[in-house]
N, C-alpha and C positions, 0 to 999 in steps of 0.2 A: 702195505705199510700200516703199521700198525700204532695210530697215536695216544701216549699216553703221558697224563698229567698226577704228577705226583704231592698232596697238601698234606705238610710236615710243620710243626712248628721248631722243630730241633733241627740246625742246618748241619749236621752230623750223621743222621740219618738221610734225608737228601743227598748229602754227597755220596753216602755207600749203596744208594737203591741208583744213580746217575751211573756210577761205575759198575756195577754189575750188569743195569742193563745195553748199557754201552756196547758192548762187544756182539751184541744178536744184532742182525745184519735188518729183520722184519721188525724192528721197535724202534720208533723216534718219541723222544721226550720234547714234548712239545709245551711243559711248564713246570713250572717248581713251587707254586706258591705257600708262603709260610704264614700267612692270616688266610682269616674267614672272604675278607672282602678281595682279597688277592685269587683266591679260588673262585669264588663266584667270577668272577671278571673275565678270566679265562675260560670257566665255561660257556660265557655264554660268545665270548669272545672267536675259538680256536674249533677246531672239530678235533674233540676228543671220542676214542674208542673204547678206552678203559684211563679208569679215576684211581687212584688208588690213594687212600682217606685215611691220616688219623681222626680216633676218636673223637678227640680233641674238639671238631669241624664235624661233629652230626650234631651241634645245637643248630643247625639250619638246615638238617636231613630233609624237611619237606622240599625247600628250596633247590636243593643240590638233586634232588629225586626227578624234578621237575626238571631242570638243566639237560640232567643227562639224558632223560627219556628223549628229548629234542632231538637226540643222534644214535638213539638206541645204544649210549655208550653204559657198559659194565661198571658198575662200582661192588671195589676191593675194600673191605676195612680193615684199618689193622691196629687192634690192640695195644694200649699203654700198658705200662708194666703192669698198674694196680686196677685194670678193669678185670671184670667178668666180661667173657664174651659172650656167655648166654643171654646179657642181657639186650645183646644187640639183636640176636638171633629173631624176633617177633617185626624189626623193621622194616 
């Protein structure tokens, strides 16, 4: 099983990435958090596998780097409308 925590600040986008992954039988959504400190909480809190991160939530990328390494879990980012994703690309 595959645990994964999803940090969105838009509860619109959480509920459509909740229902998509819903139906894969090997993924359990084990958070939803919509702040910074609701995210940190849970990692350090749940065993997550894979993160999957708005933008939004890399003003504490060192902190969240550290989190995850804890459980060797993956972090996903995913682009707001008006970013460059290049510029993420060197993190």
């Amino acid at each position: 099983m595959i645990n994964i925590v999803f940090a969105d600040r838009q509860a619109i986008f959480r509920a459509g990435v909740a229902k998509v992954l819903a139906v894969e039988d090997d993924l359990r959504i084990v958070g939803q958090p919509q702040s910074i400190e609701q995210m940190l909480s849970a990692l350090e809190r749940l065993r997550v596998h894979v993160l999957l991160v708005s933008t939004y939530f890399l003003r504490e990328f060192p902190e969240i780097q550290a989190l995850t390494a804890r459980n060797s879990a993956a972090i996903l980012v995913v682009a707001e409308n008006d970013d460059e994703a290049s510029a993420f690309a060197a993190m």
